[in-house]
C-alpha positions in Angstrom: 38.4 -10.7 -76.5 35.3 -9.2 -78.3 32.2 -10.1 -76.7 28.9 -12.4 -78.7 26.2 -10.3 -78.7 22.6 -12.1 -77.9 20.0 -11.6 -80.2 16.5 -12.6 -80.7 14.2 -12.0 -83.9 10.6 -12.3 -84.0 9.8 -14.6 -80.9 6.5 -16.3 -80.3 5.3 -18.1 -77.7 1.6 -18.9 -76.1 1.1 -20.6 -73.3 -1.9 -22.1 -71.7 -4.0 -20.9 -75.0 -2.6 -16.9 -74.6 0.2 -15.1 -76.8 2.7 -14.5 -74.2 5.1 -13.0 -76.6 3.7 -11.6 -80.0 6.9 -11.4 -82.4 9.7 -9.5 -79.9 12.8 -8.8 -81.3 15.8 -8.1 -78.9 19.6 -7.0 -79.4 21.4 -7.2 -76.0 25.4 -6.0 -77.2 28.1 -6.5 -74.9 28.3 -3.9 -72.2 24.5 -2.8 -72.6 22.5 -4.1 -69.8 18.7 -4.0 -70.4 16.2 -4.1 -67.9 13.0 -5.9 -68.9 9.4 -3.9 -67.2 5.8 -5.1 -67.1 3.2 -6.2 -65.1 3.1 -10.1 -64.0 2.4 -12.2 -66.5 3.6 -9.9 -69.0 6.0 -12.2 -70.2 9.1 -10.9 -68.9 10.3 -14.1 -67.0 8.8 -16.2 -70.3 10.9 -14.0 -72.5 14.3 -14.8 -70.4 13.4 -18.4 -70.3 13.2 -18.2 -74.3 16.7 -16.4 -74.6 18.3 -19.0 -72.5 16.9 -21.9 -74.1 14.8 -22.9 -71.3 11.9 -23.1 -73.6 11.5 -23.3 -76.8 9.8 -20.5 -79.1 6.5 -21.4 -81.1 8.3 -19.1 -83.8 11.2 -16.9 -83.7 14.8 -17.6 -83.0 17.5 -17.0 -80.6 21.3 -16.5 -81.5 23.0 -16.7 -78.0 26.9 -17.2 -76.5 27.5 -20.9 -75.7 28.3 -19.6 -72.0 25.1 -18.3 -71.4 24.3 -17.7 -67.5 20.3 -17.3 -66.1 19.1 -16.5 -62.7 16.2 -18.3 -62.1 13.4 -17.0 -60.2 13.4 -20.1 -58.4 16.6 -22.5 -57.2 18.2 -24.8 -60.3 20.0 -27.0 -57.4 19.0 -30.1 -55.6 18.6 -29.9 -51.6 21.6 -32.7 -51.3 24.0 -30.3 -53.1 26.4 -28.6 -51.1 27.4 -24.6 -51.3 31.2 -26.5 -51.9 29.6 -28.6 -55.1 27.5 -25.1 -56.4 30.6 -23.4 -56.4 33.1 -26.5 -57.9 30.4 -26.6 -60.6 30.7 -22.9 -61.3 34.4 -23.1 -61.9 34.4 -25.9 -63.8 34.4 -24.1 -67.0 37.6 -21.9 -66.0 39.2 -24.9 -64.8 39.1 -26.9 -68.0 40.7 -23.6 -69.7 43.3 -23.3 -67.7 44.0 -27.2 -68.1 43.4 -26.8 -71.9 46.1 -24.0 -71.5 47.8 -25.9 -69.8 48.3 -28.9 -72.6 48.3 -26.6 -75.5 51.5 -24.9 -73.7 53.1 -28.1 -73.0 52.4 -29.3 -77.2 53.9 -25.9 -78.3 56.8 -26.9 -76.3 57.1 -30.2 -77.7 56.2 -28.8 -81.5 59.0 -26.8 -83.0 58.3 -23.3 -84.6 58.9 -25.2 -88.3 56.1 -27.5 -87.8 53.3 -27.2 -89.7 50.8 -27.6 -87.3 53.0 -24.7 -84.8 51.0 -22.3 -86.3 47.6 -24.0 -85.3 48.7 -25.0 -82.0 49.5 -21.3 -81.7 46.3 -19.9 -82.7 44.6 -22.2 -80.0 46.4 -21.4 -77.2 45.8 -17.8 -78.3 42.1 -18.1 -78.1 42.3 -20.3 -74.9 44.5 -17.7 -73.3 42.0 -14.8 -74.1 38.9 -17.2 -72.2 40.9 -17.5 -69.4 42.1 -13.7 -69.3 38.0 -12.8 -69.6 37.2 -15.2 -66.7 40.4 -14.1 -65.1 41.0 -17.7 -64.4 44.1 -16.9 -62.9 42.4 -15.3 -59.5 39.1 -17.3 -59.6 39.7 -18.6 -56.2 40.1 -15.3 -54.5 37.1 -14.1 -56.5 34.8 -16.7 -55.7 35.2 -15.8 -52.1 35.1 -11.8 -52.5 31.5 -12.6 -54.5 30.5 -15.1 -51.2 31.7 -12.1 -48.7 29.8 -9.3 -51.1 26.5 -11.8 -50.9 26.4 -12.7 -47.5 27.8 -16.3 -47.6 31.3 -15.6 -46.9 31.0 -17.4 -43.2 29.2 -20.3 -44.3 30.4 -23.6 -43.9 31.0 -25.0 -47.6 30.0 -28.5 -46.5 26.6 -27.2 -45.7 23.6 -28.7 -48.0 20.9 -26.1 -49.6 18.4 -28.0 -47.9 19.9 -26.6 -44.7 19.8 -23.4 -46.1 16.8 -20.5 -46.2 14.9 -19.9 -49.3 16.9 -16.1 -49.6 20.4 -17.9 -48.8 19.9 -20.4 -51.9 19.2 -17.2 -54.0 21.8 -15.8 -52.9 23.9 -19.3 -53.7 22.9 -18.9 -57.0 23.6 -16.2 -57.5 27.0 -15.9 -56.6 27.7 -19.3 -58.9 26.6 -17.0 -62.0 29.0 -14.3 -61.1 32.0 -17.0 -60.3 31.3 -17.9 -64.0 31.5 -14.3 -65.7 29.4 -15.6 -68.6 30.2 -13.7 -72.0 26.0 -12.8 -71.1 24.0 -12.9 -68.2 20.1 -13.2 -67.9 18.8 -12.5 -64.3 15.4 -12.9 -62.9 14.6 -10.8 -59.7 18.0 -10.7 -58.4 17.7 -8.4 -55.7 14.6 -10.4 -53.7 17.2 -11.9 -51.7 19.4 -8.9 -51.3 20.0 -6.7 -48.3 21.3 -3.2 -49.0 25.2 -4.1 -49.1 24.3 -6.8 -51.1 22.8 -4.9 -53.4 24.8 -2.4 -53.8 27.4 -5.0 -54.5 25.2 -6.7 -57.3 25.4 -3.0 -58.9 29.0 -3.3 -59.0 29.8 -6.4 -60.5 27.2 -5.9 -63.1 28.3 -2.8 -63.9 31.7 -4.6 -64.3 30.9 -7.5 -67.0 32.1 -6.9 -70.2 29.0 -9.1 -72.3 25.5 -9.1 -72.3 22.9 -8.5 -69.7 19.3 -8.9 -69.5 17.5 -8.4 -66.2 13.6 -8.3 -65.3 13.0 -6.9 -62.0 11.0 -4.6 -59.9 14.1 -3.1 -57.7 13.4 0.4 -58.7 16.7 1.6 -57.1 18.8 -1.4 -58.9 17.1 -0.7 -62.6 18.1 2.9 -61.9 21.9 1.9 -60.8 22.2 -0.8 -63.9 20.5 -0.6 -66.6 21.5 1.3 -69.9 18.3 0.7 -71.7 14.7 -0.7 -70.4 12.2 -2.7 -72.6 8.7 -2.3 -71.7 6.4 -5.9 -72.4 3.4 -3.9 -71.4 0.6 -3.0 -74.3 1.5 -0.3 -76.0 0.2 1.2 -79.3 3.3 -0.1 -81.3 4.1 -3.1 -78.9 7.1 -3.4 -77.1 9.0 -0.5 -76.1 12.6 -0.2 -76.0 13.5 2.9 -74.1 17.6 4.3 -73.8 17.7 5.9 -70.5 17.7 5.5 -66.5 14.4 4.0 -64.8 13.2 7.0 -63.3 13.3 9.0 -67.0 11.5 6.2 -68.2 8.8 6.3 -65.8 7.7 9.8 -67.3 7.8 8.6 -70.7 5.6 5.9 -70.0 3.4 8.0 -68.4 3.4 10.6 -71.3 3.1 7.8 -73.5 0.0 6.4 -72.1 -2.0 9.6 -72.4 -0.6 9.7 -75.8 -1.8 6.4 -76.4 -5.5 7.0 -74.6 -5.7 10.5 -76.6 -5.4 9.0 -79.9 -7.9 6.5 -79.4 -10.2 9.1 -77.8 -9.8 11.5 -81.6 -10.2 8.2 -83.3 -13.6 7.1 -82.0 -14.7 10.6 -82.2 -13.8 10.5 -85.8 -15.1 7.0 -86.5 -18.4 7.9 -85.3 -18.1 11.4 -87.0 -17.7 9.6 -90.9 -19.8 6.7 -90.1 -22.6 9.5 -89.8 -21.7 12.0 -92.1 -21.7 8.7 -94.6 -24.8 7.3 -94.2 -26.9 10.4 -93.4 -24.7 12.1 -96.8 -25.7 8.7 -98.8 -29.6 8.8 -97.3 -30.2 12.3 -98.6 -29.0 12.1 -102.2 -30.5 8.9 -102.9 -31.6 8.9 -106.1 -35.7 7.8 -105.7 -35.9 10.0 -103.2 -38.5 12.6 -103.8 -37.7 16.7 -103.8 -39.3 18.9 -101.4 -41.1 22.1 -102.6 -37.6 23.9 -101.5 -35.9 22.3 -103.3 -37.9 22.1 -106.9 -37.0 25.5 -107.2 -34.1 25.6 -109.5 -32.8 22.6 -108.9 -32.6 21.3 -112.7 -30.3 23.9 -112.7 -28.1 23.1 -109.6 -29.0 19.6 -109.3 -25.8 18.5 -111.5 -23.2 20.4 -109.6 -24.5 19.7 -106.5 -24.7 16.3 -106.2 -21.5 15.6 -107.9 -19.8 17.8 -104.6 -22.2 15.8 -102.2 -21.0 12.6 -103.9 -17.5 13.5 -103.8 -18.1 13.8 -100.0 -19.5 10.7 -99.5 -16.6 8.9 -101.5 -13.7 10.8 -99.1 -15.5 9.9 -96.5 -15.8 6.5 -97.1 -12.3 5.8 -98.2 -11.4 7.8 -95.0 -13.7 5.8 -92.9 -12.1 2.6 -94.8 -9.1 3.7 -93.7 -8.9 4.6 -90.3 -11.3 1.1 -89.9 -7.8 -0.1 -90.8 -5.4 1.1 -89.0 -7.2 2.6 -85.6 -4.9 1.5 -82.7 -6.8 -0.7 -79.8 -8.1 1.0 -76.7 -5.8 1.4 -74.3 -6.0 -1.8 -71.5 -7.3 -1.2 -68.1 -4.5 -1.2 -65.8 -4.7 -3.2 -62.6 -4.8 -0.9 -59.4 -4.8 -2.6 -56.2 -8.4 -1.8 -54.9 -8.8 -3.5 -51.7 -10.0 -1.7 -48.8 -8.6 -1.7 -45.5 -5.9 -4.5 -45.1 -6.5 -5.6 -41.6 -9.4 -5.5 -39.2 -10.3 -3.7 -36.5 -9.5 -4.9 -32.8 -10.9 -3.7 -29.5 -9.4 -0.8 -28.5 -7.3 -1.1 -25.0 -3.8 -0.9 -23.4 -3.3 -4.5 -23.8 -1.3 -5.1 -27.3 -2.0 -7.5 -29.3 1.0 -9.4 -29.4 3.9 -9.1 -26.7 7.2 -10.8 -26.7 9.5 -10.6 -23.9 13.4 -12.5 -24.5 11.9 -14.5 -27.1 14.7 -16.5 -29.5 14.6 -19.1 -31.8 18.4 -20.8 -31.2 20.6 -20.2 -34.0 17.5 -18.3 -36.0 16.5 -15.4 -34.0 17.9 -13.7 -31.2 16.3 -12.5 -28.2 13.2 -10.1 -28.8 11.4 -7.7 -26.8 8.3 -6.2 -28.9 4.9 -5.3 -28.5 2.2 -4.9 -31.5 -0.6 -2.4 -30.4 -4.1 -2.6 -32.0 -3.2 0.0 -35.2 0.3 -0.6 -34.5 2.0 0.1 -38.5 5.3 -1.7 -37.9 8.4 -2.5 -40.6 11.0 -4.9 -39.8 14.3 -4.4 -40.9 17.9 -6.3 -40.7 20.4 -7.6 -42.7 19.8 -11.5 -44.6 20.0 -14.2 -41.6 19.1 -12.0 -39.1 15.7 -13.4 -38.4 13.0 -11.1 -40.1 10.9 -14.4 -41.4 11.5 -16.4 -38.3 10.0 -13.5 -36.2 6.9 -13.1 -38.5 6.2 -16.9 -38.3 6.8 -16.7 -34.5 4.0 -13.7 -34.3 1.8 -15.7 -36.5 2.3 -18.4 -34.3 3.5 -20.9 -36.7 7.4 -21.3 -35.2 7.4 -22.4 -31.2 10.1 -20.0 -30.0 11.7 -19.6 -26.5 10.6 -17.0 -24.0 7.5 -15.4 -23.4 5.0 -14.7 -25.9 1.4 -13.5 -25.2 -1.1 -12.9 -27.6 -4.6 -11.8 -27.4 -7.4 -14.6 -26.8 -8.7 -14.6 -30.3 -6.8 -12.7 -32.7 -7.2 -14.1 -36.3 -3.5 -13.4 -37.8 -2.9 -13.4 -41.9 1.2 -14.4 -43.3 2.2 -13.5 -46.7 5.6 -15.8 -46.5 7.9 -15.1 -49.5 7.4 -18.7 -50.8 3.7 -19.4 -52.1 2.8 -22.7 -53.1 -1.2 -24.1 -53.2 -1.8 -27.6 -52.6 -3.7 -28.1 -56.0 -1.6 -26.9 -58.4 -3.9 -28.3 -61.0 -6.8 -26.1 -59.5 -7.9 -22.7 -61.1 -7.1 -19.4 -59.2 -11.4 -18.9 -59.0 -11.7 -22.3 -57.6 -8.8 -21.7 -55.1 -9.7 -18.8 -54.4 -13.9 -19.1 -53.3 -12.4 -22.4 -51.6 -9.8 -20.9 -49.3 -12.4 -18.1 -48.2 -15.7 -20.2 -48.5 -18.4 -19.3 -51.2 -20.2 -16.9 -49.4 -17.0 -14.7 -48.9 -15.7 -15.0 -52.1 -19.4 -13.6 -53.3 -19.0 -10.9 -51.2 -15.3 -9.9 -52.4 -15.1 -11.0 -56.0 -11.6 -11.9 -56.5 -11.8 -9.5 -60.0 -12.7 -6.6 -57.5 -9.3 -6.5 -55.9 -7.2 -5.4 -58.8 -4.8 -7.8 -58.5 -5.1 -10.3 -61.3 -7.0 -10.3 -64.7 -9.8 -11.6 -65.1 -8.4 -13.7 -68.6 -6.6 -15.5 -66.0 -8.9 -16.3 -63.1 -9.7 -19.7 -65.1 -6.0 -21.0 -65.3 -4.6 -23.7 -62.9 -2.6 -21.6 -60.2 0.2 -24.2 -61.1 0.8 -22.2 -64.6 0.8 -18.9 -63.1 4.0 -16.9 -62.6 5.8 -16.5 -59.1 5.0 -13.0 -59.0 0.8 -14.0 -59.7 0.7 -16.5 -56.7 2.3 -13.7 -54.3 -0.6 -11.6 -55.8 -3.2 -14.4 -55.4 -2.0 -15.3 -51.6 -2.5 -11.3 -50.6 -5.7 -11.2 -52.2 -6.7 -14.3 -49.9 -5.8 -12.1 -46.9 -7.1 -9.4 -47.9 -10.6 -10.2 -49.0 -11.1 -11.7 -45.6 -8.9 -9.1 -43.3 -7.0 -10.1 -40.1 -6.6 -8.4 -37.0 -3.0 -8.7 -37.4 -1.5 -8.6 -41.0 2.3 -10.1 -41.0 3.3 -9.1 -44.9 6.9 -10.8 -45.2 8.7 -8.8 -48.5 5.4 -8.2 -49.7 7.2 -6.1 -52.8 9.1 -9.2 -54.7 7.8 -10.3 -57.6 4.9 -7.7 -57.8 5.4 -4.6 -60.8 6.6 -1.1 -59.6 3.2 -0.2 -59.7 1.6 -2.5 -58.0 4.6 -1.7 -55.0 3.3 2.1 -55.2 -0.2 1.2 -54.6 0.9 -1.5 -51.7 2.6 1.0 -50.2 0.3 3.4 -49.5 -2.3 0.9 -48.7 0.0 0.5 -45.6 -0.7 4.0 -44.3 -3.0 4.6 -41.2 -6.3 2.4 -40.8 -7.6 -0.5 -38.2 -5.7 -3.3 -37.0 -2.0 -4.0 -37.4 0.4 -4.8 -39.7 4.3 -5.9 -39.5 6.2 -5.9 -42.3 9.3 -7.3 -43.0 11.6 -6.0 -46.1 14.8 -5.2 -47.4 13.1 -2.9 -50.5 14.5 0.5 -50.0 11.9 2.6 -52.0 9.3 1.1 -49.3 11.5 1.6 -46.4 12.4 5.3 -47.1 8.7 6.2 -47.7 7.8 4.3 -44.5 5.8 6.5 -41.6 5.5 4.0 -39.0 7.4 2.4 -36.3 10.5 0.4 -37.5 12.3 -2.4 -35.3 15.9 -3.2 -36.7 17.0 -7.0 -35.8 20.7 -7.6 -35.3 22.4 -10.9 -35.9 
């Protein structure tokens, strides 16, 4: 059964008093699967709420399948609902065809082959019967719980309510409801965040494996790479948005290529600009015509003075309409990127044998089990396991936040930063500046300008922190712990929701330095460049 294509033409849409989305056109045909790149706050989660009909577009419009599916970032599902309800909900659709098949089957039976309305009876079921071949309908029971086992969920108990559940496991719910569904296209927002490495990898393969439509913005370097067929870039570039055929590591060299393109073009341009806007005026200046001749020039100038200034003059008019024209059509200068500028992440402790933070048989029942770990002064430490295992609970216990079982001794003193994957600020309604010299006192916040850090631009410093994106209040909640460093930094997936580039320059602001840091992640790009200690947990 051919596949809809989406399709999007033109699409505009400002929010909060900015253009988001400046007139982006988009084909997504079945079996292409294009990745969406761009800093946060680019527009990339903006753009998928637009295709799915979330929002609405200020201009533009959007042709999509009826069975559109969309990840959000953040959980569609009410804590009451049960993983059993999630899942009835995401085979609704397949029921009902196989019920409509079911009556059309029975009618044809009933209707003999004379019948004028056989042949329309026929033509239904045939349509019916190629939905419910697409969704293989037939085996969506024993699919539904090869997508649980391939996500992690397969031992859950389906009575259980998401409320019960961890902010990763509803992720993961949700998921596993879109891919139940097998939606003729699929928008997906961060799906890895969740995802340990088998996980992951079994993401890949049931992407790989839909026949419609799929749009995905992400900063999973490795899943872009193992997906994608083509890659749009929402960053500013000379022509606006990029579409780029090819894997993500190609594209990475493009862009790179393309930005010095970009900055080299602008560089000849001003040189040129400032060239013509000379040579025009000074030009003009000299054969004005009540300026007075020197002695030089006296000297046969009735006899040159014609043919001379008709050349000057013909100078000064190419010049002009050159100058006209490149006035025109110059391209903008290239934006300043945003690089992560902070200096050292935690702070210095005294030196000594004692650590900072021991744990000796220390368990959280049914969260975490027993721990024996000890984080030195400059101790550089990354926490690994699969989903469930305990990574977050063991961060919250170090930052003293959980009470756990078992002995835990930590230095008399020790000032301790989170970064927990869920940020949320009280005043939602408060700007990130106000928030942000609040939380670290005025004369802090003086003495680390928020703008300094590289994590945010400055065009959105004023906004309420309730209308920025997830991945801009993960970047506001470091730059809180960073402007004011702890002696022990507890970073928990500090890479979701933050750019690629960003990730790089994280990740070597990790390295060697004062105090300690513990990080807990599932990002594989980190976790193969990683040189310090690592501490695996086991369910």
């Amino acid at each position: 059964m051919p596949q809809p294509a989406l399709l999007a033409h033109d699409l505009v849409r400002n929010l909060g008093g900015r253009r988001v989305l400046d007139g982006i056109s988009l084909t997504a045909s079945p079996g292409h699967r294009i990745g969406l790149i761009g800093e946060n706050g680019a527009g990339k989660s903006t753009l998928l709420r637009v295709l799915a009909g979330v929002d609405e577009p200020d201009a533009g419009r959007v042709t999509r399948p009826a069975d559109l599916g969309f990840l959000h970032q953040e959980m569609p599902y009410d804590a009451d609902s049960t993983i059993a309800a999630v899942l009835h909900e995401a085979l609704r659709e397949t029921r009902e065809v196989l019920a409509e098949l079911d009556r059309l089957g029975e009618e044809l039976a009933r209707v003999p082959e004379d019948d004028p309305g056989h042949r329309e009876l026929l033509d239904a079921y045939g349509k019916r019967l190629e939905q419910a071949q697409h969704r293989e309908a037939w085996d969506a029971g024993r699919r539904a719980a090869l997508v649980l086992d391939g996500l992690g969920l397969g031992a859950f108990d389906q009575d259980r309510t998401l409320g019960s559940l961890s902010g990763g496991q509803r992720g993961r719910l949700a998921l596993a409801a879109l891919l139940v569904r097998r939606p003729s296209a699929l928008l997906l927002d961060e799906p890895t965040n969740h995802l340990d490495d088998g996980a992951a990898a079994f993401l890949e393969e049931q992407i790989r494996g839909l026949p419609g439509a799929v749009v995905v913005a992400g900063h999973d370097r490795a899943f872009l790479d193992a997906v994608c067929t083509d890659l749009i870039d929402l960053d500013p570039a000379v022509e606006g948005p990029v579409r780029y055929g090819g894997n993500y590591s190609a594209y990475l060299a493009w862009k790179r290529a393309e930005r010095e393109r970009w900055e080299r073009r602008y560089a000849e341009e001003q040189e040129e600009l400032a060239q013509l806007t000379h040579a025009v005026g000074v030009t003009a200046h000299r054969v004005a015509p009540d300026r007075g001749r020197t002695d030089n020039e006296k000297m046969g100038y009735d006899r040159r003075a014609g043919r001379v200034q008709n050349q000057i003059s013909r100078r000064v008019r190419n010049a002009a309409r050159r100058l006209e024209e490149l006035e025109r059509t110059q391209v903008g200068e290239p934006p300043r990127p945003l690089r992560f500028e902070a200096g050292e992440l935690a702070a210095r402790s005294e030196e000594g044998p004692r650590p900072l933070v021991s744990l000796h048989d220390v368990r959280v029942p049914g969260r975490l089990a027993p721990v024996g770990l000890e984080v030195a002064v400059t101790d550089r430490l990354l926490v690994t396991g699969g989903n469930g295992a305990g990574k977050s609970t063991l961060l919250a216990v170090l930052a003293g936040r959980l009470p756990a079982d078992g002995e835990l001794d930590r230095r008399r003193g020790l000032t301790v930063g989170l970064l927990t994957q869920d940020t949320v600020f009280e005043r939602a309604d408060r700007t990130v500046r106000d928030t942000y010299e609040m939380s670290l006192g005025p004369a802090r916040a003086e003495k680390v300008p928020l703008d300094s850090l590289g994590l945010l631009h400055r065009a959105d410093l004023d906004k309420p922190v309730g209308r920025l994106s997830v991945g801009q209040r993960r970047r506001l909640a470091l730059a809180l712990l960073v402007a004011h460093p702890p002696q022990l930094l507890l970073l928990d997936e500090p890479t979701n929701h933050l750019s690629p580039a960003l990730c790089d320059e994280l990740e070597a602001a990790l390295g060697p330095g004062p105090g300690a840091i513990v990080v807990a992640s599932h990002d594989r790009w980190l976790r193969r460049r990683w040189q310090g200690r690592e501490y695996r947990l086991e369910r």
